[in-house]
C-alpha positions in Angstrom: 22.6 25.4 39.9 21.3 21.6 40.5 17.9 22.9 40.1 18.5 24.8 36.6 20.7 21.5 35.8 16.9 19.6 36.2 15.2 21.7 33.5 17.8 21.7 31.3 17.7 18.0 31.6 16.7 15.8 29.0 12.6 14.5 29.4 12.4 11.0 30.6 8.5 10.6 30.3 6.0 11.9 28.4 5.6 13.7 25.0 6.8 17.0 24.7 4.4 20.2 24.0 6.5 20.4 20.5 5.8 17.3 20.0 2.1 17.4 20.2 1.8 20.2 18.3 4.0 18.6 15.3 1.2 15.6 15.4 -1.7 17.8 15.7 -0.6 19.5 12.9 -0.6 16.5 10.6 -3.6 15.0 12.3 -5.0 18.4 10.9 -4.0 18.5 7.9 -5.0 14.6 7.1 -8.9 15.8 8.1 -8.5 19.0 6.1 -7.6 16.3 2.9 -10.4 14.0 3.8 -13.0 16.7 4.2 -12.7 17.9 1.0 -14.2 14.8 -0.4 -17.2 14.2 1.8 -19.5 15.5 4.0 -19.6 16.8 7.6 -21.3 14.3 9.2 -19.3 11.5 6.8 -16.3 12.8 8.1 -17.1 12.8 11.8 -18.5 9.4 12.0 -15.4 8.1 10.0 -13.2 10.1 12.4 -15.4 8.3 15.3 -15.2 4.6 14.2 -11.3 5.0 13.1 -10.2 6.4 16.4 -12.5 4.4 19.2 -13.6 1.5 17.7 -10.0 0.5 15.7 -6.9 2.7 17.3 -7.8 2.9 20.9 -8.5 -0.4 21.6 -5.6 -1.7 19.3 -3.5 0.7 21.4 -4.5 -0.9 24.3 -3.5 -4.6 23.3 -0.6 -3.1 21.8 1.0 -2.1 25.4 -1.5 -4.6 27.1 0.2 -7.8 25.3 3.4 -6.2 24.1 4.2 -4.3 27.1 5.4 -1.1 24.3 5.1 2.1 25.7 8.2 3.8 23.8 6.6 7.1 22.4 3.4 7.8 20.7 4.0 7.6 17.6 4.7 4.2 17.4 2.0 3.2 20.1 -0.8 5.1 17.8 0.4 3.3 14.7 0.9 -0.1 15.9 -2.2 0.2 17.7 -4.1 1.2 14.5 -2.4 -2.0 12.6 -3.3 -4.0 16.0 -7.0 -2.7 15.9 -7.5 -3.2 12.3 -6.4 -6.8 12.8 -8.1 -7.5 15.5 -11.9 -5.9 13.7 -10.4 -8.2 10.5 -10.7 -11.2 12.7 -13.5 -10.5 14.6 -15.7 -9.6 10.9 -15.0 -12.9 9.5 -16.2 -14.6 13.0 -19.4 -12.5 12.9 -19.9 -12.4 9.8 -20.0 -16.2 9.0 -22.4 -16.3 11.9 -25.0 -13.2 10.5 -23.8 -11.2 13.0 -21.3 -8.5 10.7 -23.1 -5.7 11.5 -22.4 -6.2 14.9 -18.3 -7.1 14.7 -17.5 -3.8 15.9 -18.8 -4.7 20.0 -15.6 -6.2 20.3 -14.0 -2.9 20.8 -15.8 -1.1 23.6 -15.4 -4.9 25.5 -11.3 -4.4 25.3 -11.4 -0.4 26.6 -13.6 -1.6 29.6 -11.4 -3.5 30.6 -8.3 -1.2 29.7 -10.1 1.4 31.7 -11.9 -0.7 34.6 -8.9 -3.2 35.8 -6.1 -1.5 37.3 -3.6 -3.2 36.4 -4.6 -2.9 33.1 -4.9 0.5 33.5 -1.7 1.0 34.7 -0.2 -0.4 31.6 -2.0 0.6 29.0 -2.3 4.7 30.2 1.2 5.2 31.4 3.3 7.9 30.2 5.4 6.8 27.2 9.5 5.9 27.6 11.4 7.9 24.9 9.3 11.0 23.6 10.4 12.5 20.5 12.6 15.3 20.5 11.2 18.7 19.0 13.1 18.2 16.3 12.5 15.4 15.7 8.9 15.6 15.9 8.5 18.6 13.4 10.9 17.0 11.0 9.2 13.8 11.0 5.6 15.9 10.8 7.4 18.0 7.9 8.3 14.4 5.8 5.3 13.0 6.6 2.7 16.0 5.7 5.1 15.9 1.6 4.7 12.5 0.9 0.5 12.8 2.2 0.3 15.6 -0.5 2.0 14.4 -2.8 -0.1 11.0 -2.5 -3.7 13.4 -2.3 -2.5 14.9 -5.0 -1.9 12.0 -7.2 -4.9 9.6 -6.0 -7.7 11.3 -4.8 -6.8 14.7 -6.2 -6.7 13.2 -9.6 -9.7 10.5 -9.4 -12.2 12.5 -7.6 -15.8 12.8 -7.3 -15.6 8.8 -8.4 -18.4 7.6 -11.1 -19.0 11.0 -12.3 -16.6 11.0 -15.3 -15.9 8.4 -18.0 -13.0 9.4 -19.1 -11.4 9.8 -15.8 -11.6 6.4 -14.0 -9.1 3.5 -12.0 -10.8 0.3 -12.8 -8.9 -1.5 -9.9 -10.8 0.7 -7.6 -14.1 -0.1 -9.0 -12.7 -4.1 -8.1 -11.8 -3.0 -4.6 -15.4 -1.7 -4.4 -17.3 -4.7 -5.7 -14.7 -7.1 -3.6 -15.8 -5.0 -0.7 -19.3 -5.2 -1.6 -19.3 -8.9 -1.6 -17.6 -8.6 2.0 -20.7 -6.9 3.0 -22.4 -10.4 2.8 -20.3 -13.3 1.6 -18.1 -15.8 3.6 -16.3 -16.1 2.0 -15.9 -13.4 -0.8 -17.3 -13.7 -4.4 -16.7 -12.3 -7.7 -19.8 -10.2 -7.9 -19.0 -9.4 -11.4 -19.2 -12.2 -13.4 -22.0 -14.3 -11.2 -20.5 -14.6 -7.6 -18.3 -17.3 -8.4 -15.9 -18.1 -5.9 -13.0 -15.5 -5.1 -9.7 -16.8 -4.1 -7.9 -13.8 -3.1 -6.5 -11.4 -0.1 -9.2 -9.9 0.8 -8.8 -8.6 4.4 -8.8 -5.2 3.2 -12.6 -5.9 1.8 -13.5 -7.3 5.3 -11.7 -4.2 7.1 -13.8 -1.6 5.1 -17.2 -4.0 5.4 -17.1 -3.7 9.0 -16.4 0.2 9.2 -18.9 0.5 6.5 -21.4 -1.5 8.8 -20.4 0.8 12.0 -20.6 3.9 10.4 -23.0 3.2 7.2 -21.2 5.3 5.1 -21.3 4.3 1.3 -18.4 2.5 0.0 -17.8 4.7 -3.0 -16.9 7.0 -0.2 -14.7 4.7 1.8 -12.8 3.0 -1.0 -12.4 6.4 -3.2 -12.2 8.9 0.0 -11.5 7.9 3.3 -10.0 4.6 4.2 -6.8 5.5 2.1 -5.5 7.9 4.6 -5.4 6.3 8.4 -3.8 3.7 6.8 -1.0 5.5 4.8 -0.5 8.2 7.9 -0.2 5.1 10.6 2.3 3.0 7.8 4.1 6.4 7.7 4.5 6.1 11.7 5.7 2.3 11.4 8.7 3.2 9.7 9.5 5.8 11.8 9.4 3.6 14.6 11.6 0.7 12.7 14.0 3.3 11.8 14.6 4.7 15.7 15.4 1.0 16.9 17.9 0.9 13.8 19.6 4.2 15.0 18.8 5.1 18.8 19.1 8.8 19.2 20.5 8.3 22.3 23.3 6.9 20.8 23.8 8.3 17.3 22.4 11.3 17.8 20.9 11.4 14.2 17.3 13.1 15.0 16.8 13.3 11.7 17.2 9.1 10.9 13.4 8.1 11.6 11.6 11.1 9.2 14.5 10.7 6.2 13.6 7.2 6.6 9.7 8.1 5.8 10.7 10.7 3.2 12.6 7.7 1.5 9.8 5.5 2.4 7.3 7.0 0.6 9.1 9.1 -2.3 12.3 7.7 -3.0 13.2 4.1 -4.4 14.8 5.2 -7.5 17.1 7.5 -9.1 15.4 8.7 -12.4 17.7 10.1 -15.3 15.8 9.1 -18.3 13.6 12.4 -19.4 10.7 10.1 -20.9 10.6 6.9 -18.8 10.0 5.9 -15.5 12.7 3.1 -13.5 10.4 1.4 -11.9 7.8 2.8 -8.8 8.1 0.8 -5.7 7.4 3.8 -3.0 5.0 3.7 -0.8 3.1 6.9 -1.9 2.8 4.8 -5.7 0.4 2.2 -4.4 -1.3 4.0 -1.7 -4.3 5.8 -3.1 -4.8 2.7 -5.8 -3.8 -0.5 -4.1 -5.7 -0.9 -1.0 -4.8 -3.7 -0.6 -0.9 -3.0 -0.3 -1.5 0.4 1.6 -3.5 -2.5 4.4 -0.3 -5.3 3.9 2.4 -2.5 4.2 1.1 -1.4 7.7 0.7 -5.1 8.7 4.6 -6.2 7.3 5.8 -2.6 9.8 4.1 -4.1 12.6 5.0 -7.8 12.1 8.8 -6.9 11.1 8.3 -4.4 14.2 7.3 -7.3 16.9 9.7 -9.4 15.2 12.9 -7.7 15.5 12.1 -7.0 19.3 11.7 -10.8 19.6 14.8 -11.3 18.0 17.2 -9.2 19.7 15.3 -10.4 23.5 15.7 -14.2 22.7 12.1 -14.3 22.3 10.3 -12.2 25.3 8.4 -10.7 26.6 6.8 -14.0 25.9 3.3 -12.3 25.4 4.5 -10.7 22.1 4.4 -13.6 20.5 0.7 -12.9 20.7 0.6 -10.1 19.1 3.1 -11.8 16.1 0.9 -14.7 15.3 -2.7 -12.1 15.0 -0.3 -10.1 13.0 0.9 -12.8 11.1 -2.7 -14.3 10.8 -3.8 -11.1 9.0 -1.2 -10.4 6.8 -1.7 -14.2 5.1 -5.0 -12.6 3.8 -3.9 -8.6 3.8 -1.6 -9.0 1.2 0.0 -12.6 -0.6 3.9 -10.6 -0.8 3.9 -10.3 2.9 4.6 -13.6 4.5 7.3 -14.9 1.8 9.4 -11.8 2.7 9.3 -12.3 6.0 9.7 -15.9 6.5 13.2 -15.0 4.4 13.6 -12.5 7.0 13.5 -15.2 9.8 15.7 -17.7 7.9 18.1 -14.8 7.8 18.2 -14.2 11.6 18.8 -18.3 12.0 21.4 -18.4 10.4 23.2 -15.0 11.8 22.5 -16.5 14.9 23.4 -20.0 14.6 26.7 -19.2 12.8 27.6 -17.1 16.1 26.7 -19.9 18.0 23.5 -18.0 19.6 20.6 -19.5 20.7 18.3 -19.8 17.3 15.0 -20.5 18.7 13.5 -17.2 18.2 14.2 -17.1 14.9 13.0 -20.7 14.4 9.9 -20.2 15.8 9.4 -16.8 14.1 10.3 -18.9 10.9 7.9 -21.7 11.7 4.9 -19.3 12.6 5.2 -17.9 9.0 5.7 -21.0 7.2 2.6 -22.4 9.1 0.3 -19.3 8.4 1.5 -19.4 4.8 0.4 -23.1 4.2 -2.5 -22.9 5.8 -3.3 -19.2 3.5 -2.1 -21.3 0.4 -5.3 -23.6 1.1 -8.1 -22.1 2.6 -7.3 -18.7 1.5 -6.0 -18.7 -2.4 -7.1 -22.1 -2.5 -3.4 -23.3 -4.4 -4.0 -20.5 -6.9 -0.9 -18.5 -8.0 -3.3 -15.4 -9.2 -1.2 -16.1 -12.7 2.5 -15.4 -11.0 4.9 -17.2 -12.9 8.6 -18.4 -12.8 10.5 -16.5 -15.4 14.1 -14.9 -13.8 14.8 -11.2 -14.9 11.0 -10.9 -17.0 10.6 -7.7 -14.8 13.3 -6.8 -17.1 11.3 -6.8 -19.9 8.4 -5.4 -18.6 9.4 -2.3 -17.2 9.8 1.1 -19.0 14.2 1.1 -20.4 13.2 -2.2 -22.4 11.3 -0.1 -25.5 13.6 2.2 -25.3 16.4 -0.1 -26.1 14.6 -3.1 -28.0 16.8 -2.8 -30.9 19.8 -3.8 -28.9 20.3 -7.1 -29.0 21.3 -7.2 -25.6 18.5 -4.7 -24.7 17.1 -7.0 -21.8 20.5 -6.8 -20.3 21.1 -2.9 -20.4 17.8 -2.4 -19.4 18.1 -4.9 -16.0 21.6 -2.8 -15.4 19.8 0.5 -15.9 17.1 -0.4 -13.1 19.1 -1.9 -10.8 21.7 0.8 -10.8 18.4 3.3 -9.8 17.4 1.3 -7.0 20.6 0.1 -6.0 21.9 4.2 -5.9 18.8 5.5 -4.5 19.3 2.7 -1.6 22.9 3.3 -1.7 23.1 3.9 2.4 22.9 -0.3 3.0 26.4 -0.4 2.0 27.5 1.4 5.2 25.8 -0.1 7.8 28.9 -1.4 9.4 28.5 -3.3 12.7 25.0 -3.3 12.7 25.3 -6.1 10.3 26.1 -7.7 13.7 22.6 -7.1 14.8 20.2 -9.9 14.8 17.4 -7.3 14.3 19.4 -5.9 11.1 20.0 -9.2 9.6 16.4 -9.9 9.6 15.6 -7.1 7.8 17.9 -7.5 4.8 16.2 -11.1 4.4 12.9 -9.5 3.9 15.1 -6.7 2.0 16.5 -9.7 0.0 13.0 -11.4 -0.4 11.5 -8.6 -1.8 13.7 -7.5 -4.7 14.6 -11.9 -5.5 10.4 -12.0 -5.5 10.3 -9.4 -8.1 13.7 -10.3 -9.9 12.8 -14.1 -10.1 8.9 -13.7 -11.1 6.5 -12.3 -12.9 2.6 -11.5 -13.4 0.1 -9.4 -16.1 0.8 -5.7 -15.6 4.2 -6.2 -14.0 2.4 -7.1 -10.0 5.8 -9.0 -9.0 6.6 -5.8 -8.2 4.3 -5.9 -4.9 7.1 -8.1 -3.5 9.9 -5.1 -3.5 7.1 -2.8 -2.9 6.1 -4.7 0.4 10.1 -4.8 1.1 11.0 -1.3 0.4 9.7 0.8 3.2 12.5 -1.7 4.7 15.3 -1.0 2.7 14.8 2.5 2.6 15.1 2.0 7.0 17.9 0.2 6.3 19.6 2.3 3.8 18.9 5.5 6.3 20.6 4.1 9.2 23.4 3.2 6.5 23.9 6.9 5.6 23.6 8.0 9.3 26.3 5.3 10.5 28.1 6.8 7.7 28.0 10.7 9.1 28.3 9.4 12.2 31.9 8.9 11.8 32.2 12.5 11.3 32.0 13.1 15.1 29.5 15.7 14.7 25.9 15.8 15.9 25.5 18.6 13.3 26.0 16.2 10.5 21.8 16.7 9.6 23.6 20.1 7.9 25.7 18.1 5.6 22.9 15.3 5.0 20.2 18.0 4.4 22.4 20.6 2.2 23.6 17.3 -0.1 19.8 16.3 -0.3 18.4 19.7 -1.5 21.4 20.6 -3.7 21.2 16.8 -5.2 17.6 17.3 -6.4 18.2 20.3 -7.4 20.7 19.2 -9.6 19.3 16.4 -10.9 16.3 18.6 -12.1 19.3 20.2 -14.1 20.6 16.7 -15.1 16.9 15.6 -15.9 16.6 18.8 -18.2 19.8 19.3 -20.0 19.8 15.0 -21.2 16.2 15.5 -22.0 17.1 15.5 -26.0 20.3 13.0 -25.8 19.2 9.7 -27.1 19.8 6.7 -25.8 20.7 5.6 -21.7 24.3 6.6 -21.7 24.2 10.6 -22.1 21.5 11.1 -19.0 23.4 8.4 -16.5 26.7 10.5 -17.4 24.7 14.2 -16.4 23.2 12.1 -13.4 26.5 10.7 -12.0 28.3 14.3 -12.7 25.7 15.9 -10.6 26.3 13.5 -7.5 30.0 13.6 -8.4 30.1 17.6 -8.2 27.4 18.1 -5.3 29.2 15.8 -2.9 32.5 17.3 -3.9 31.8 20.8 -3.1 29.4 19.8 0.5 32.6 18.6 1.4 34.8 21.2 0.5 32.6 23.7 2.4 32.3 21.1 5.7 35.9 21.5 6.1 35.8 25.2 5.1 33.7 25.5 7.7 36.0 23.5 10.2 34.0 21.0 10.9 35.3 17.7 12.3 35.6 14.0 9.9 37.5 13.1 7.1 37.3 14.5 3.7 36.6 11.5 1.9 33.8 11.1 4.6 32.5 13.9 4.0 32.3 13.6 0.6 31.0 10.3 0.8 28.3 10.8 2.8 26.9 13.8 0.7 26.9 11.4 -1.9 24.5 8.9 -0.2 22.4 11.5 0.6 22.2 12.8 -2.6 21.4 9.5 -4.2 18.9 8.6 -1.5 16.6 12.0 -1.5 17.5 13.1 -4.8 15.7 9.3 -6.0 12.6 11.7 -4.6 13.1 14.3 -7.0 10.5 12.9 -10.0 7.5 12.2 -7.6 7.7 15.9 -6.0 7.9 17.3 -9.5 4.7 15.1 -9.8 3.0 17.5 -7.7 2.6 20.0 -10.3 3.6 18.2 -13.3 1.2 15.7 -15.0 4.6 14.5 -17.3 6.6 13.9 -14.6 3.5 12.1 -12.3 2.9 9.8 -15.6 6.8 8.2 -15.5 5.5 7.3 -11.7 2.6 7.4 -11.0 -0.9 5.6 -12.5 -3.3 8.1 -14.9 -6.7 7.7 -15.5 -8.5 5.2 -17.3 -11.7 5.3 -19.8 -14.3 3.3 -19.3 -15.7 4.6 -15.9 -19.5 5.5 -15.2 -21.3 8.6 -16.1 -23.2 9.7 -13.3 -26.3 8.6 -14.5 -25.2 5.4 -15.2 -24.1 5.5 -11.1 -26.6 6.2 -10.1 -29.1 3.8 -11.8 -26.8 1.3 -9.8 -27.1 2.9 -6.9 -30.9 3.1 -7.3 -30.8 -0.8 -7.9 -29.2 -1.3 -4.5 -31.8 0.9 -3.2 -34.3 -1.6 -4.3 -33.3 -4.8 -4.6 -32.1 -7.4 -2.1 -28.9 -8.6 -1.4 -28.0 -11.4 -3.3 -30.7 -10.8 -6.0 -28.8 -11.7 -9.5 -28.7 -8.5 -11.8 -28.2 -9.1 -16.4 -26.3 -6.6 -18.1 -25.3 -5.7 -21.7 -22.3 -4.0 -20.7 -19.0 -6.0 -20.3 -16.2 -3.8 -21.8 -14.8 -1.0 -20.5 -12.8 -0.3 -23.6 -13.4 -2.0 -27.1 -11.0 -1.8 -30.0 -10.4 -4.1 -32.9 -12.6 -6.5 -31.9 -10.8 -6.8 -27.9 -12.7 -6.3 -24.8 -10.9 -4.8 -22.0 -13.0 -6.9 -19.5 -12.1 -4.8 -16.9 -15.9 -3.5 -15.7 -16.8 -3.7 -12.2 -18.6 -0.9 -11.5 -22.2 -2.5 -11.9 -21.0 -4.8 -8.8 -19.6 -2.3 -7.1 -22.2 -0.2 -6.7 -25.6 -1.9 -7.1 -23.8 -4.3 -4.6 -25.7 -6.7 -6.4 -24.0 -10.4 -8.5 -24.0 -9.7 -11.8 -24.8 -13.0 -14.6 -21.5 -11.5 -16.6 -20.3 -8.3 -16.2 -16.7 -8.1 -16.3 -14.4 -11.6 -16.4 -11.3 -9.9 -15.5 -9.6 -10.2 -12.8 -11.3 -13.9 -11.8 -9.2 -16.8 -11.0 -10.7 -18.6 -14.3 -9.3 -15.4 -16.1 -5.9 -16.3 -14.6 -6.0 -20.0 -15.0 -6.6 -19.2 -18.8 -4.0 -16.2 -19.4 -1.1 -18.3 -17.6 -2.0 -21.2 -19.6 -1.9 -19.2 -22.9 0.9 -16.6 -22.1 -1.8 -13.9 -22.5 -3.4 -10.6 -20.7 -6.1 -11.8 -18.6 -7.7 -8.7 -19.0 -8.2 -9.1 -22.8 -8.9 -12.8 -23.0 -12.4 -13.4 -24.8 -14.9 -15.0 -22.2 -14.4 -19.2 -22.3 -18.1 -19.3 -22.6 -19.2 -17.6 -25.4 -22.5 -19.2 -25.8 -23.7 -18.3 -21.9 -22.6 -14.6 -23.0 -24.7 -14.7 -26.3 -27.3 -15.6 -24.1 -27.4 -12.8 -22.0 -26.3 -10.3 -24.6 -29.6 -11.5 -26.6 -32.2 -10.6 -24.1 -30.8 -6.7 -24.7 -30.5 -6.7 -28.7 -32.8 -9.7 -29.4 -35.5 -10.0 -26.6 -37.9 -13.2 -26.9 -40.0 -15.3 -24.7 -37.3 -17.6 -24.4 -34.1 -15.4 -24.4 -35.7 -13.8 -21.1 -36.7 -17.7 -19.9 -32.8 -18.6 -20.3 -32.4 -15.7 -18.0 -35.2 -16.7 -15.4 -33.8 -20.0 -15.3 -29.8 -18.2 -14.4 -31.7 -17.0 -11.7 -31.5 -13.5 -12.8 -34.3 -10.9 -11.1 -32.9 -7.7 -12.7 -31.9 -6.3 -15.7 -29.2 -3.1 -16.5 -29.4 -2.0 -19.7 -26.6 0.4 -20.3 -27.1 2.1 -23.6 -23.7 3.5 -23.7 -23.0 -0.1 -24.2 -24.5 -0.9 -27.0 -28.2 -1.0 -28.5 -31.1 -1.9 -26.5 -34.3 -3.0 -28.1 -37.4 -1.2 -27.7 -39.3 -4.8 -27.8 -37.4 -5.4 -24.0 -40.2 -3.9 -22.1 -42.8 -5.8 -23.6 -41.3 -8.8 -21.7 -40.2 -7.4 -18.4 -41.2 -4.1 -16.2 -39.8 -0.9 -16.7 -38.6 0.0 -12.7 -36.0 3.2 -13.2 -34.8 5.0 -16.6 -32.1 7.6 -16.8 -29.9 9.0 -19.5 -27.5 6.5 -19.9 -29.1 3.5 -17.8 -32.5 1.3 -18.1 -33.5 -0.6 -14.9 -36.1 -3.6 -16.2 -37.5 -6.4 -13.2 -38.3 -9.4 -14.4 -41.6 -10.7 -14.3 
């Protein structure tokens, strides 16, 4: 009997064989999505570099300085955030010494010494603490394998084979691509587009895919459009997971179905959606993951720091050797992404006062507080160089911005009833954080809702061209939705019955289904009112009748409970329900998610930049005609990087977007930085003339610039025949002339 008692036991150390299998499974299916996009040999050398030259030895300091060993999921994650900050840091060393295309040696040095010391050794290989359940595991590999196909499906699904197609482009990732380019080189970074002028921006993303682009020499086309996406979504999916399980211990609480709601929420949910024709605002993960590198990269660094951070907290600051691994996270995450630090430092502020108001020690959360506020200043100087990147000070502007305001402009209070509109989405779809009970107690809690708070007060309180505040709630809400799940499962819990995942899970499906049912039958009712009426009927009559059949079922809690409960959960998955319909409809993906643009590249015009790369140096100046991406009425959308990007080359004036000068000007004149005219219209005449008008002198100005090539892109406008009797003719396609000057 003792014996059989034994097996029957719950495991105390290592992962399960469930449990493998679930993360095999999605490790599979995340090479299955990246291998139909490149090659073979791409994808096993990207594979390679991700896995022993980023995540193992970011594993290893993970457990090394952290002393974490709780379950794999977490240790693989937070060592993929560790490694990537650790090859960020180690780039801009080597790089502003020559030495970039050797920054990835630092990571064979740190699994030496993980393998050869024993002590070391000991730490770093041990078996983990708390293995995921079975359940657990495959629920958590089931949320995160929808939200990675809904976000292929919507980002590279939609964008892919990049520069082929000119009606089908993201000029954003055409920037990533020529900021990344510049990384290749530059300490620091330059605008490649419009004559390598200085570039104040975060740009650790750009130095993270220059160094794997260096260790692997795959071409960045591939790596920004492809590859580097994923690893860094999957490992941000793991993150919450993690935050989620020290939020709701399943020891205690029994909710193994906490940690993958929480990425489900994470990644699809954010806002309940009853208006048939306009989107409430997209702050999930899976919105900004294929598009905004940048935020995918400062999403997994604000996990990990708000990880280490809360584990400080609630310890009274040790393991002292964490505090390592919170400064290189906090280092990185001053250049990963601006939103980051703000949030947290409110997060910290937060804590100190919990704590000081029970009459706890507060130096934890001081310190944590002080680190920030430190690695802020000092990013404020040396790495945005005191510019803004056009964000302004205007209270409730997001409200103007976002998609209820056209719909209600002829309101005079239409600002109003469109602020009320979206914050009744979000505030229903994170409805769980007002159940959270005594954890409100928890230092570790109270931290989070000041980044929480941060994020949404950053968006509320600001604004920026193309509605970017939003980055701050974005960066926040993989936190809220943590916090909202533990909410809901705190809620169920006072049902007494481990089986509450039924009630949660039954609520969820029935709540999107009916709000499908809402969504469809308000479709034709104008106005707000007639769709929020369906929508609230829906969650009315869904939780009403999970209840009914809980107790029907005889099933312990209270009614009202019950009923409760259902309705959270319905509120909090059902939020999911536009983004899945996404999937397979294009109407419902363009109320969330981004569409293409025009103004891409044909693939001739690729690859006569790509054959300019081929044969030209770096840092040899390029001349082009083309500036505009789109042109109407006499406005330039000045939104063309994809010269930069893929010659890898400055360019005299290509684009102007997206500059600091081109942010300077729009705030100054309350206008869109990507349509402002170019403050120097005579140096653009210039250039522009050696296409339409060549002359001895017009190609002298250029000499003088210090311009070696020209692109003549006759998509962009004329090119005169009389240009080759002042320069030499080096490649001609279709589209694309490539002249060297003589």
């Amino acid at each position: 009997m003792r014996a059989r008692a034994r097996r029957r036991g719950p495991r105390t150390a290592g992962p399960s064989l469930s449990g493998l299998v679930a993360g095999l499974s999605v490790a599979l299916l995340a090479i299955v999505l990246l291998a139909l996009h490149s090659t073979a040999f791409e994808l096993a050398r990207f594979v390679l570099f991700t896995v022993v030259v980023v995540t193992l030895p970011g594993f290893a300091l993970w457990r090394l300085i952290g002393g974490y060993g709780r379950n794999l999921v977490e240790d693989l994650s937070a060592g993929f955030a560790v490694g990537t900050a650790g090859q960020v840091l180690v780039y801009l060393a080597s790089a502003s010494i020559g030495l970039q295309a050797w920054s990835w040696v630092w990571a064979p040095v740190v699994l030496v010494i993980a393998f050869v010391d024993g002590d070391a050794r000991a730490r770093v290989w041990r078996r983990v603490e708390q293995p995921l359940r079975p359940l657990q595991a495959w629920l958590l590999a089931a949320s995160t394998a929808v939200v990675l196909l809904i976000v292929y499906r919507r980002g590279p699904g939609q964008f892919l084979p990049a520069y082929t197609d000119p009606l089908r482009a993201y000029p954003d990732l055409a920037f990533q691509q020529a900021l990344a380019a510049s990384a290749k080189y530059d300490v620091p970074i330059r605008t490649l587009w419009l004559g390598g002028e200085p570039m104040k921006y975060h740009t650790f993303f750009h130095q993270a895919t220059a160094a794997t682009q260096w260790g692997t020499r795959i071409d960045l086309t591939d790596l920004i459009h492809s590859l580097s996406w994923l690893p860094l979504f999957v490992a941000g999916c793991g993150l919450v997971f993690a935050l989620a399980t020290r939020l709701v211990p399943i020891a205690e609480s029994g909710a193994t179905w906490a940690g993958p709601l929480a990425v489900f929420v994470a990644g699809l949910g954010g806002a309940v959606q009853p208006l048939a024709g306009a989107g409430l605002g997209g702050i999930s993960t899976a919105v900004a993951a294929y598009l905004s590198p940048t935020q995918n990269l400062g999403v997994l660094i604000a996990l990990a720091l708000c990880i280490v951070a809360v584990d400080l907290l609630r310890s009274d600051g040790k393991p002292r050797n964490r505090w390592v691994l919170l400064i290189l996270l906090a280092l990185v995450a001053a250049g990963a992404k601006s939103t980051i630090l703000p949030v947290v430092g409110a997060g910290f502020a937060f804590a100190f006062l919990q704590l000081g108001l029970a009459k706890r020690r507060t130096r934890p959360a001081f310190l944590g507080g002080l680190v920030t506020l430190v690695v802020f200043v000092a990013a404020l100087i040396t790495i945005f160089g005191g510019s803004t990147w056009g964000t302004q000070i205007k209270p409730f502007e997001t409200f103007v911005q976002l998609a209820p305001y056209p719909m209600l402009i002829s309101n005079p209070h239409a600002q109003l009833l469109s602020g009320a509109t979206t914050l009744l989405s979000w505030v229903l779809a994170a409805s769980g954080l007002f159940f959270l009970g005594r954890k409100w107690r928890d230092t570790g809690a109270v931290f989070l809702a000041g980044v929480a708070v941060a994020g949404l007060l950053g968006t509320l309180l600001t604004t920026q061209s193309g509605v970017s505040q939003l980055y701050f709630l974005r960066t926040a809400f993989p936190i809220v939705a943590v916090l909202a799940t533990a909410g809901l499962a705190n809620l169920v819990g006072r049902l007494g019955d481990r089986r509450a995942v039924v009630l949660v899970g039954a609520a969820g499906l029935l709540g999107l289904a009916g709000f499908a049912v809402a969504r469809s039958e308000s479709a034709d009712l104008p106005g707000i009112k007639g769709p929020w009426l369906w929508t609230l009927a829906v969650v009315g009559v869904v939780a009403l009748l999970v209840a009914v059949v809980w107790k029907v079922a005889r099933r312990p809690g209270n009614f009202f409970v019950a009923m409760l409960g259902a309705a959270v959960a319905v509120c909090m998955i059902g939020a999911a329900l536009v983004p899945l319909q996404a999937f397979v409809s294009d109407n419902a993906s363009n109320l969330v998610f981004a569409h293409p643009f025009r103004g891409g590249a044909t693939a001739a015009e690729a690859g006569a930049a790509q054959w300019l790369r081929r044969n030209s140096k770096p840092g040899e100046l390029v001349a082009t005609n083309a500036h505009c991406i789109i042109q109407r009425d006499g406005v330039c959308d000045s939104r063309h990087f994809w010269l930069a990007a893929l010659s890898e080359r400055p360019v005299l004036i290509e684009g102007w977007s997206y500059s600091n000068q081109a942010n300077r000007i729009a705030l100054a004149n309350d206008g869109n930085p990507s349509l402002i005219p170019y403050w120097k219209p005579e140096a653009l005449a210039a250039n522009d003339a050696a296409f339409k008008a060549p002359s001895a002198t017009t190609i002298d100005r250029l000499k003088q610039a210090g311009v070696r090539w020209l692109y003549a892109d006759h998509r962009a406008g004329e090119v005169s025949p009389a240009l080759r009797n002042y320069v030499r003719l080096r490649h001609a396609t279709l589209d694309a002339t490539i002249y060297e000057l003589r």
